[in-house]
C-alpha positions as CSV (number, residue, x, y, z in Angstrom):
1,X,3.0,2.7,-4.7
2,X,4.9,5.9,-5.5
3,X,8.2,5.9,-7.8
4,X,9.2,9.1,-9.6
5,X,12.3,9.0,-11.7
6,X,14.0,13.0,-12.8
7,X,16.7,12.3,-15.4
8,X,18.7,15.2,-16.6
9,X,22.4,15.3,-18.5
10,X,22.5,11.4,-18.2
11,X,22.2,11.3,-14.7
12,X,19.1,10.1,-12.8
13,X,17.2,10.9,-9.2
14,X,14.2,8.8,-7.7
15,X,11.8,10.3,-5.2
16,X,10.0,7.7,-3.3
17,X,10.6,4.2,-3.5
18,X,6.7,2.9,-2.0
19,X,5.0,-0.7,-2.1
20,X,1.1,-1.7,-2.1
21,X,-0.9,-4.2,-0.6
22,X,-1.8,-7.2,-2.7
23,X,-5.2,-7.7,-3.9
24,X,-7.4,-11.4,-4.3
25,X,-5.9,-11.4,-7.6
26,X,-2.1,-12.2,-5.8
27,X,-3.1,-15.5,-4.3
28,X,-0.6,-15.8,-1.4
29,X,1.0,-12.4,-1.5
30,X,0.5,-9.9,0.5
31,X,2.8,-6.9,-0.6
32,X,3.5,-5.6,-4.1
33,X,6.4,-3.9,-5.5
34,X,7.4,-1.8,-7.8
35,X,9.6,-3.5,-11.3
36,X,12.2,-0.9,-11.4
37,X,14.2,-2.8,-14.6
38,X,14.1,0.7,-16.5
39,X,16.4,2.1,-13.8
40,X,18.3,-1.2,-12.6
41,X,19.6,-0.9,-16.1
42,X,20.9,2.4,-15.9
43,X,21.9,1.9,-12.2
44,X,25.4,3.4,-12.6
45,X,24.0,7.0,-13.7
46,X,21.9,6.9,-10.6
47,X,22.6,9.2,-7.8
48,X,20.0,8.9,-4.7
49,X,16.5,8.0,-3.6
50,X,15.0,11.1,-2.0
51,X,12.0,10.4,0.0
52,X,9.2,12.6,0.6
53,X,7.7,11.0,4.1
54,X,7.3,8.4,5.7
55,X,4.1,6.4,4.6
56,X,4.4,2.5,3.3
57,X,3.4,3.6,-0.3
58,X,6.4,5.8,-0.2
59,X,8.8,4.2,1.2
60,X,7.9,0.4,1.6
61,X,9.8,-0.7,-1.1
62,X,13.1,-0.1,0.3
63,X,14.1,-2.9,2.3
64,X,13.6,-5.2,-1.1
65,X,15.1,-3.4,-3.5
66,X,17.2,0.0,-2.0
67,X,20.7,-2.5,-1.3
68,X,20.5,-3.9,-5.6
69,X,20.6,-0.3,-6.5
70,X,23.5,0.7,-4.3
71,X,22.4,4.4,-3.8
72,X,22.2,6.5,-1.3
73,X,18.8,7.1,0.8
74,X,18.0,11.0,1.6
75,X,14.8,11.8,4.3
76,X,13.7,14.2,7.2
77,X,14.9,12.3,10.4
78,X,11.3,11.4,11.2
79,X,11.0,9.4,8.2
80,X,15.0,8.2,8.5
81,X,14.0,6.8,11.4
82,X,11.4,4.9,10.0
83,X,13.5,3.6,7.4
84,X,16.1,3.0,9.5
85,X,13.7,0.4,11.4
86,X,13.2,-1.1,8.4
87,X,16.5,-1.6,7.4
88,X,17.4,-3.1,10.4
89,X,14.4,-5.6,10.3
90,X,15.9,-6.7,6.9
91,X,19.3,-7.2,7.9
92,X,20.4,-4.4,5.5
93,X,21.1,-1.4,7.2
94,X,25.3,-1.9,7.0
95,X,24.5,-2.3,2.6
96,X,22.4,0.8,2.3
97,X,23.3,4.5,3.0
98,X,21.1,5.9,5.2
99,X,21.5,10.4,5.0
100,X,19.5,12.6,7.3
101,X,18.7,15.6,6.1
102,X,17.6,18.4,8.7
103,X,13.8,19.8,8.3
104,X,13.8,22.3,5.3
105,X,17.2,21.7,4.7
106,X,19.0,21.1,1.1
107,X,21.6,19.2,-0.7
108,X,23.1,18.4,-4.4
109,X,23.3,15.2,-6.0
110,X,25.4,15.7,-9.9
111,X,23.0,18.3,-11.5
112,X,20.5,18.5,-9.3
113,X,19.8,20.3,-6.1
114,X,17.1,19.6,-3.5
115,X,15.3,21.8,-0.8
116,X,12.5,20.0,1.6
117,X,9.7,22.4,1.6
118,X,7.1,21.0,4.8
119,X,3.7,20.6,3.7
120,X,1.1,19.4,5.8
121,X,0.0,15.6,6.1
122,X,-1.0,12.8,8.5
123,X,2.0,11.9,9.3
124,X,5.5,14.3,10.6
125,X,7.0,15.6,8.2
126,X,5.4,15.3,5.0
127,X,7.5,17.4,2.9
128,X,7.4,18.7,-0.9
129,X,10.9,18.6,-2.7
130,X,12.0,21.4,-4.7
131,X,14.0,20.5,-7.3
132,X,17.1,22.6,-8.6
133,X,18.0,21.4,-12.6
134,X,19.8,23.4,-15.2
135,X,16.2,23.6,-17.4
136,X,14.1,24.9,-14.5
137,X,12.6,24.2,-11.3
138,X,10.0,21.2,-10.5
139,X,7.8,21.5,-7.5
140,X,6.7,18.0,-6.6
141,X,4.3,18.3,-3.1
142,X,4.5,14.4,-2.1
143,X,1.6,14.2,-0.5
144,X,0.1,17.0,1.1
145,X,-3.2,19.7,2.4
146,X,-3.6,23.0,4.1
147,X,-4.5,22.8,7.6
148,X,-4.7,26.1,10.4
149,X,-4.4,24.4,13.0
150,X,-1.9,21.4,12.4
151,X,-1.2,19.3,15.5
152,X,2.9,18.7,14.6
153,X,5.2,20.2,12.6
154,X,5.1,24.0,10.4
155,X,3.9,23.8,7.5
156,X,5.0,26.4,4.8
157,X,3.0,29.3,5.0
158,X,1.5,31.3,2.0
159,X,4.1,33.8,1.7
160,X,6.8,30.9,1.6
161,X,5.5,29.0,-1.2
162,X,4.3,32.6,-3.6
163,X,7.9,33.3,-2.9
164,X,9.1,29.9,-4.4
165,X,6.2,30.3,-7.1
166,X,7.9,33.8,-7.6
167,X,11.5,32.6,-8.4
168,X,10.0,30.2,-11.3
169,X,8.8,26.7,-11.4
170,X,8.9,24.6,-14.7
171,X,6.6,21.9,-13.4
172,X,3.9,21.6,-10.3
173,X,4.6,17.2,-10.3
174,X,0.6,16.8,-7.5
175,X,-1.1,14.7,-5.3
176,X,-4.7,13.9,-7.0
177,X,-6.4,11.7,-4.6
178,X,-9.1,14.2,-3.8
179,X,-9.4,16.6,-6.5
180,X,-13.1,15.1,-6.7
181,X,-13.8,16.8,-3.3
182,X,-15.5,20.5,-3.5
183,X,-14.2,21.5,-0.4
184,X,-11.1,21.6,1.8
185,X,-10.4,18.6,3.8
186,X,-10.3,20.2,6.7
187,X,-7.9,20.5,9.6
188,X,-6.7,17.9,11.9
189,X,-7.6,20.4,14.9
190,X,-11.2,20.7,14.4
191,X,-11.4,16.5,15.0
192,X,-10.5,16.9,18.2
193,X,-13.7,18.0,18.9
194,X,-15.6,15.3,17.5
195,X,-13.6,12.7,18.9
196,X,-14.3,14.0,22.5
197,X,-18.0,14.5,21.7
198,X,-18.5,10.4,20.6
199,X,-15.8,9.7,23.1
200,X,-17.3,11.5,25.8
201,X,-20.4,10.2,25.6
202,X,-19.5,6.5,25.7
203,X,-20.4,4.3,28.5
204,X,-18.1,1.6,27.4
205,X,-14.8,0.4,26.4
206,X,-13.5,2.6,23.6
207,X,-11.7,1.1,20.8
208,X,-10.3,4.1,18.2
209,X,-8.8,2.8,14.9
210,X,-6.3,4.9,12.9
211,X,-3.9,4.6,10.3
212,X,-0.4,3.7,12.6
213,X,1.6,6.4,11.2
214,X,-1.2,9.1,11.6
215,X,0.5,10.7,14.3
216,X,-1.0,13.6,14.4
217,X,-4.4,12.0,15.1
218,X,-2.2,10.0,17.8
219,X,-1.3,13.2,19.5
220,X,-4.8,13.8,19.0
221,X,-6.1,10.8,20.6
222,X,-4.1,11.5,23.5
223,X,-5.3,14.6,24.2
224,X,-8.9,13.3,23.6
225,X,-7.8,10.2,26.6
226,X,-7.3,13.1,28.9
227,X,-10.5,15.4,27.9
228,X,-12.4,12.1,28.4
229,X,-10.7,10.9,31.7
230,X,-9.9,7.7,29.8
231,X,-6.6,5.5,31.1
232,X,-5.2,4.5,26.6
233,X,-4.1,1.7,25.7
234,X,-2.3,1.3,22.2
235,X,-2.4,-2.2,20.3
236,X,-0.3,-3.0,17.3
237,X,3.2,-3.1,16.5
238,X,3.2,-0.4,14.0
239,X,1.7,1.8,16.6
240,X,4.5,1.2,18.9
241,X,7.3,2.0,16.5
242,X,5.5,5.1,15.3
243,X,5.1,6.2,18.6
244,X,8.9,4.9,19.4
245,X,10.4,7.1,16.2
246,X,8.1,10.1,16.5
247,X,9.4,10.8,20.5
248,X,12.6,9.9,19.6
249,X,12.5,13.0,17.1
250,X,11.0,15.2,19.1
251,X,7.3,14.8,18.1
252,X,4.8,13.2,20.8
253,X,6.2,14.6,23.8
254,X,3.7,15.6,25.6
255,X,1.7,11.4,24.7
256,X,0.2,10.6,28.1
257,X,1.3,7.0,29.4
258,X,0.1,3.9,28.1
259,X,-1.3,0.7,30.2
260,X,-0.2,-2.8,28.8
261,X,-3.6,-5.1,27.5
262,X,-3.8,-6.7,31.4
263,X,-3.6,-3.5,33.1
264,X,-6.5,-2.2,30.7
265,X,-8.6,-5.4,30.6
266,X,-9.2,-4.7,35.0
267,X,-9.8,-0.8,34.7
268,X,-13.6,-0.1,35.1
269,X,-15.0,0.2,30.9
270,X,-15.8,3.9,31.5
271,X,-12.0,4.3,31.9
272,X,-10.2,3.3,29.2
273,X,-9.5,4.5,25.5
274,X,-7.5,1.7,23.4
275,X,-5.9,3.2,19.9
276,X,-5.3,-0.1,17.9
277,X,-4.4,-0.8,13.8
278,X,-6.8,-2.7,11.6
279,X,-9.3,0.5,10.5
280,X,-8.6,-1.1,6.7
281,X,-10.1,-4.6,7.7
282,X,-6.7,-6.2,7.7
283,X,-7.0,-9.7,9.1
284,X,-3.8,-10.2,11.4
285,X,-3.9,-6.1,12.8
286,X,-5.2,-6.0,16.3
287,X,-8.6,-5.0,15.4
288,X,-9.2,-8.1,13.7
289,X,-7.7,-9.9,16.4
290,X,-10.4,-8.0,18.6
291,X,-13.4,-8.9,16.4
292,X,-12.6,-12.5,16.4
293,X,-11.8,-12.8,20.3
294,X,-8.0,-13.9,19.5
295,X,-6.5,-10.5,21.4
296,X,-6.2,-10.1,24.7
297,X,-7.9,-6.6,24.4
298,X,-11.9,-7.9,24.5
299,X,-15.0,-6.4,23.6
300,X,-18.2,-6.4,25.1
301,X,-22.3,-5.3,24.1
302,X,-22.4,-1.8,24.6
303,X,-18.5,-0.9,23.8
304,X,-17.8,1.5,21.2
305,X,-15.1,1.4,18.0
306,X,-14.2,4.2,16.2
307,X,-13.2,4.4,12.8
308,X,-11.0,7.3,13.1
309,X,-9.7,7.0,9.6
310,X,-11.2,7.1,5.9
311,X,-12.2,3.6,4.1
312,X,-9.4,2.7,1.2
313,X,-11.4,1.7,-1.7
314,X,-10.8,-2.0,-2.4
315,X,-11.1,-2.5,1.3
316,X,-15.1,-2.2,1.7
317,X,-15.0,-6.1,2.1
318,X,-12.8,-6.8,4.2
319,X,-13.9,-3.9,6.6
320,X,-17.2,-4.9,6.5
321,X,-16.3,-8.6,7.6
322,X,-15.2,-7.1,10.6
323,X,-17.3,-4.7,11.5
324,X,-20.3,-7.5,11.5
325,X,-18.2,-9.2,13.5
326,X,-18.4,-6.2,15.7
327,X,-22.0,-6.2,15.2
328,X,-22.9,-9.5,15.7
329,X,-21.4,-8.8,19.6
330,X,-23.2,-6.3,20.0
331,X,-20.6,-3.6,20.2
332,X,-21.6,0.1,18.5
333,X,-19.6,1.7,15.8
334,X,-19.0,5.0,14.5
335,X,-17.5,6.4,11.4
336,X,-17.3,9.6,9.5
337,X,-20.0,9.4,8.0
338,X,-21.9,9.7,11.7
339,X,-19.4,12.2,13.0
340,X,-16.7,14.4,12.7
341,X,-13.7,11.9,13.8
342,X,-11.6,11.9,10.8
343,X,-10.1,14.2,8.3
344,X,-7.8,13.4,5.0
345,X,-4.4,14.1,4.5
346,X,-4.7,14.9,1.0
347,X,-5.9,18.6,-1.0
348,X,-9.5,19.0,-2.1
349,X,-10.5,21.6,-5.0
350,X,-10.0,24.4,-3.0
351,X,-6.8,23.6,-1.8
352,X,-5.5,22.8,-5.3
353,X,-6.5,26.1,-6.5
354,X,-4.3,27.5,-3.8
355,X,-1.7,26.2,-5.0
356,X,-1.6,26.6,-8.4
357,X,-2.3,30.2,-7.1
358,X,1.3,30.5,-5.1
359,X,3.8,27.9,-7.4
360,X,2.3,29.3,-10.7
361,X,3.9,26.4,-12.4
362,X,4.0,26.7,-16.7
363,X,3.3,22.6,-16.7
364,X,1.3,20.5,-13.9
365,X,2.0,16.9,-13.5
366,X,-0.7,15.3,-12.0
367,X,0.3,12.2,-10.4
368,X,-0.8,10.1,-6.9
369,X,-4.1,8.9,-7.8
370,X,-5.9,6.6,-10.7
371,X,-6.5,7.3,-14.2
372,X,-9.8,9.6,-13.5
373,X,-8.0,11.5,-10.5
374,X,-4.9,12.5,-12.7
375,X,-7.3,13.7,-15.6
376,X,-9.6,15.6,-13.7
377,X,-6.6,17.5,-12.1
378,X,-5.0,18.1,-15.3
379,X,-8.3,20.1,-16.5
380,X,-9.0,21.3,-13.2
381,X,-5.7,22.9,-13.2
382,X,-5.8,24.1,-16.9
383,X,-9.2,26.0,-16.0
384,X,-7.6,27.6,-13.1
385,X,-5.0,29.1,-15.5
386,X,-1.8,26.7,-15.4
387,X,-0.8,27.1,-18.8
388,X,0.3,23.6,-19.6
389,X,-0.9,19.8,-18.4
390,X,0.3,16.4,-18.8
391,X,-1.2,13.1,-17.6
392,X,0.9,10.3,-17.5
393,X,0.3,6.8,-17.4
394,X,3.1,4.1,-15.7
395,X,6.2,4.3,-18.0
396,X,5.5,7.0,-19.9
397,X,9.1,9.2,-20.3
398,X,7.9,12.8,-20.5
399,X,10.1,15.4,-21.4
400,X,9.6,18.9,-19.4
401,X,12.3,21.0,-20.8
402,X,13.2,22.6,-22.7
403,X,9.9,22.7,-25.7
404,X,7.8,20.1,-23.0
405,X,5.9,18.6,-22.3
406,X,6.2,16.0,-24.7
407,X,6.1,12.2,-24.6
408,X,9.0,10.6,-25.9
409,X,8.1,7.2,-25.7
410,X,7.3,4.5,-22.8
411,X,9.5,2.3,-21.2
412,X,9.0,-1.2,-18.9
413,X,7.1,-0.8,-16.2
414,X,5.6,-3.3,-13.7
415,X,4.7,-5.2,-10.6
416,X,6.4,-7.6,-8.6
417,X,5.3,-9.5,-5.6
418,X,7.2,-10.7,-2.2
419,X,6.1,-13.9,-2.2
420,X,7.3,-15.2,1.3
421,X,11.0,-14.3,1.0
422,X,11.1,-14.2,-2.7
423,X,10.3,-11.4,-5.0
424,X,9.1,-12.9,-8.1
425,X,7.2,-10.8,-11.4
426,X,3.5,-10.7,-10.4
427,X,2.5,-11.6,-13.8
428,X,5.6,-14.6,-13.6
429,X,5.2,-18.5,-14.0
430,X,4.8,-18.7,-10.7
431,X,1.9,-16.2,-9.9
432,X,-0.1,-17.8,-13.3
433,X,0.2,-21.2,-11.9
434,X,-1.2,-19.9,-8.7
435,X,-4.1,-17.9,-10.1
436,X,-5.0,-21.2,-12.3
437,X,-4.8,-23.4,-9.1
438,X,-6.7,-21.3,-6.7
439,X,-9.0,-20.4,-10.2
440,X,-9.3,-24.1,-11.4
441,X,-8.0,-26.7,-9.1
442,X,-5.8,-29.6,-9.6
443,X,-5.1,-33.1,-10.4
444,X,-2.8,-35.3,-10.3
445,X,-2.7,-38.7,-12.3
446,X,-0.6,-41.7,-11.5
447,X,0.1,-44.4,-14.3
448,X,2.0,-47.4,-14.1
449,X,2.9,-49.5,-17.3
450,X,4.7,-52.5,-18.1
451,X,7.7,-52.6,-20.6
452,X,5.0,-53.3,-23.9
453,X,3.2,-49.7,-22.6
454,X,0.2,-51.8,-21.0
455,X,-1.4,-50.8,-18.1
456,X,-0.4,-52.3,-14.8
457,X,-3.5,-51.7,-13.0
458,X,-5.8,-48.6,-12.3
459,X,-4.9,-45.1,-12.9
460,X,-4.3,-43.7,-9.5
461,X,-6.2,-39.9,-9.5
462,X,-5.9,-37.3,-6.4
463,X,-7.9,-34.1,-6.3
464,X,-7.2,-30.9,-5.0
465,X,-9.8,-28.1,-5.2
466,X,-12.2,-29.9,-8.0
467,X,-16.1,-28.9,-7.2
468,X,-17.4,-33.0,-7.6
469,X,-18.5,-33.2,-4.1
470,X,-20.8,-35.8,-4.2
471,X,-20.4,-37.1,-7.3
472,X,-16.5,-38.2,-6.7
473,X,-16.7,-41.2,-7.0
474,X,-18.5,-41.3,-10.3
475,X,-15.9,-39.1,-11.6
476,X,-12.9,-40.7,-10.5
477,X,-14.9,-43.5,-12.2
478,X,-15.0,-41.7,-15.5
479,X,-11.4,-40.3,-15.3
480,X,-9.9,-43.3,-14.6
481,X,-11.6,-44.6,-17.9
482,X,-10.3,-41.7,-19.6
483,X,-7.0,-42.1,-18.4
484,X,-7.1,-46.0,-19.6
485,X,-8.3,-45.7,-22.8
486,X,-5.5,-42.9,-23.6
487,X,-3.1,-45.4,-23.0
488,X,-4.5,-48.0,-24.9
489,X,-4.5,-45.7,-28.2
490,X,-0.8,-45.7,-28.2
491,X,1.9,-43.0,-28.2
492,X,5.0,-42.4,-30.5
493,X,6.6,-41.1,-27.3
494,X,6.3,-40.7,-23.9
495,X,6.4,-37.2,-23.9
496,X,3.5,-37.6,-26.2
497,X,1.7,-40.0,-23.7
498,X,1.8,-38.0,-21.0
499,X,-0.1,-35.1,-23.1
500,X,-2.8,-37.7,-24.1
501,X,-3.4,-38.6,-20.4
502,X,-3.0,-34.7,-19.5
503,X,-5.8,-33.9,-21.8
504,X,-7.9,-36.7,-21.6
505,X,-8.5,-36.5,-17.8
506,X,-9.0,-32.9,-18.4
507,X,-11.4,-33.1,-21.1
508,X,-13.5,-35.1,-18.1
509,X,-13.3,-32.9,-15.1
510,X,-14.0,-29.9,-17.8
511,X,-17.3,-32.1,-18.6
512,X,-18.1,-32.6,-15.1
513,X,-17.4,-28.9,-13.6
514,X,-17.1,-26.6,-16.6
515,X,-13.0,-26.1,-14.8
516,X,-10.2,-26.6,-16.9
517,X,-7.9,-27.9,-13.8
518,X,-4.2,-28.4,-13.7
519,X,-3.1,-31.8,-14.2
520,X,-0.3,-33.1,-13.0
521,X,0.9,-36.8,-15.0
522,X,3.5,-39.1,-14.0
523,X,4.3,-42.3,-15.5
524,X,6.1,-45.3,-13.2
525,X,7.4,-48.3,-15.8
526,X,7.4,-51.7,-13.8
């Protein structure tokens, strides 16, 4: 989740505002935000939120936490129009300023000026922002690759960006993600080809999964329906509002028209192409759905699904569950690793070298990856002849100019979850609870005494999540004895009491399970 704060002359700018998708460690949660306390502090010397495209790790965060700051919002109109969906799903859009900004166009905010330079990227309008401040110029490419053939949108060219690197540029702030790979990634155009060669040669159903806001493999896929003579079908609601904002700005034109699930579901299986969400494993996106015979879209032996779109790490589980699903039906799968039906949106080695060739920054930032990503780049970069490199961690303030880079200290920094409608800290009192519950179990304990402090019959003892199984019984047995002889050792205090009982009981599921539960005590006087 991307959130990059430029501060100059006391006055602050953020680029990107994104959100991540919670791990087994956020019990509950699904989405994860950025803690933005550095900045909510300072929220009267902040002047806008520009945003670089449109992807969820870029711009997710906005309809949680964009109407608190009470700043303006600045985007390409593809992405606007993303966000402006958003806003409107969250009942915000009249609290939040919403400014379209024409492709390649520019604008000031106090001190600092902006120009969108297009890049190229899986989705419209993936744009770098060249920023204008009074101690030099900072080049930060969002995300971004080179591709010849790109299937929407001009990217810069070459001669654009030397010209840029030309006028000066203080800092190159870059994507890492795949500064691991030797080679380019490769152009969106040449998977065309691929597709129509797995495509082509199906004899079933087709099921191709994407990332939703891959557009460009969209257009793609349309163009493979007609090479293939395949009626397509497109399942998931992301999908439809992609397809919904990218028309409505221009992009997608030329999409061929799509058959609802029942109109599919009669064709003959040699004619239709469905494009559906749920490449990453996610459990409710129509793939899933799919797998587990919940969608209307079905499946059969001898169908095909295509996995038009690269594996997330941290996802190989939950992928996997599915595809055996898949497998288990009989249905055949493909991926890249069998064939050419996917390339990333993000620069290899090559491609890196390229453009520390034509921005010839004097510091490089890396940033958009882990730890090993953003070190690598900073040394690939070095050995490529960028003078300077700094790697930052979350919350490190770096000073670029003037006599930078140099780290001037580290500030609060965090996560926060959406936890149904609430956002809470994701290392709060509630979360911990949680994680001991799901971790541990729980237990609650009942005890009724008379007005001396004597018991008035047995402990009453309910379980929740406690590995006895068999032996229950005995153990409620055991805690119950526990729980009475606690009692019957006295207590200054209640308060005191209720720790006794609290441990005691604890002290037996610990012996019986090796889990240290949560236990719940209340006492009833009769």
């Amino acid at each position: 989740m991307n959130v990059n704060l430029y501060g100059t002359q006391g006055k602050w700018v953020m680029v990107d505002c994104g959100l991540t998708f919670a791990d087994p460690n956020y019990p509950g949660v699904e989405l994860i935000l950025p803690d933005l306390s550095f900045i909510e502090e300072r929220a009267e010397d902040l002047l806008g939120i520009v945003l670089t495209h449109g992807h969820e790790d870029h711009i997710g965060a906005l309809p949680y936490l964009a109407a608190d700051l009470g700043v303006p919002l600045y985007a390409t109109p593809f992405t606007a129009g993303l966000i402006q969906g958003k806003l409107d799903e969250e009942g915000i859009a009249d609290r939040v300023e919403l400014n379209i900004v024409d492709n390649e166009g520019s604008f000031a905010l106090g001190p600092f000026g902006f120009r969108y330079v297009p890049l190229a990227h899986s989705i419209p309008e993936g744009n770098a922002v060249l920023i204008d401040t009074p101690y030099g110029r900072i080049f930060h490419t969002g995300d971004w690759k080179l591709d010849d053939a790109p299937q929407l949108g001009a990217p810069s060219t070459p001669e654009e960006l030397t010209e840029i690197g030309d006028a000066g540029v203080l800092a190159l702030v870059c994507d890492s993600t795949n500064v691991f790979n030797p080679e380019a990634s490769g152009s969106e155009g040449a998977v065309r080809a691929g597709l129509d060669e797995v495509i082509g040669g199906a004899k079933g159903r087709v099921l191709v999964t994407t990332f939703a806001s891959n557009a460009a493999r969209l257009r793609t896929l349309g163009q493979v329906a007609k090479d293939t003579g395949r009626t397509l079908c497109v399942a998931g609601r992301s999908l439809d509002r992609i397809l919904r904002v990218a028309k409505a700005t221009g992009y997608l034109k030329d999409f061929p028209e799509v058959v609802d699930f029942d109109t599919a579901m009669g064709l003959p299986r040699r004619d239709v192409m469905i494009v559906a969400t749920g490449g990453q494993g996610e459990p409710r996106a129509a793939l899933g759905r799919v797998a587990e015979g919940t969608h209307p879209i079905k499946l059969d032996a001898g169908d095909l699904v295509v996995f038009s779109s690269k594996q997330i790490p941290g996802n190989e589980i939950a992928i996997g569950r599915i595809q055996n699903m898949l497998a288990a039906a009989g249905v055949e799968m493909i991926t890249d690793r069998q064939a050419h039906v996917h390339v990333s949106g993000h620069p290899g080695r090559p491609e890196l070298a390229s453009m520390y060739h034509w921005i010839r920054p004097e510091i490089l930032v890396p940033v958009h990856g882990e730890m090993r990503h953003m070190v690598e780049q900073a040394r690939f970069g070095l050995s490529q002849g960028v003078k300077k490199a700094v790697v930052q961690q979350n919350g490190e303030l770096v000073r670029l100019a003037p006599n930078g880079p140099l780290k001037l200290g580290h500030e609060r920094v965090g996560r926060l979850v959406l936890d149904g409608d609430v956002i809470l800290p994701a290392d709060g009192t509630t979360m911990n609870e949680r994680r001991k519950l799901s971790l541990h179990g729980q237990i609650s304990l009942a005890v009724a005494l008379d007005r001396n402090s004597a018991l008035v019959g047995a402990p009453q003892i309910r379980l929740n999540g406690i590995p006895v199984e068999e032996d229950r019984e005995a153990f409620l047995e055991d805690a119950r004895a526990a729980a009475g002889q606690a009692v019957l050792k006295g207590a200054r205090d209640e308060d005191s009491l209720r720790e006794a009982l609290r441990l005691a009981v604890r002290r037996r599921a610990t012996h019986w399970t090796g889990k240290k539960p949560v236990v719940d005590v209340m006492i009833v006087r009769v």
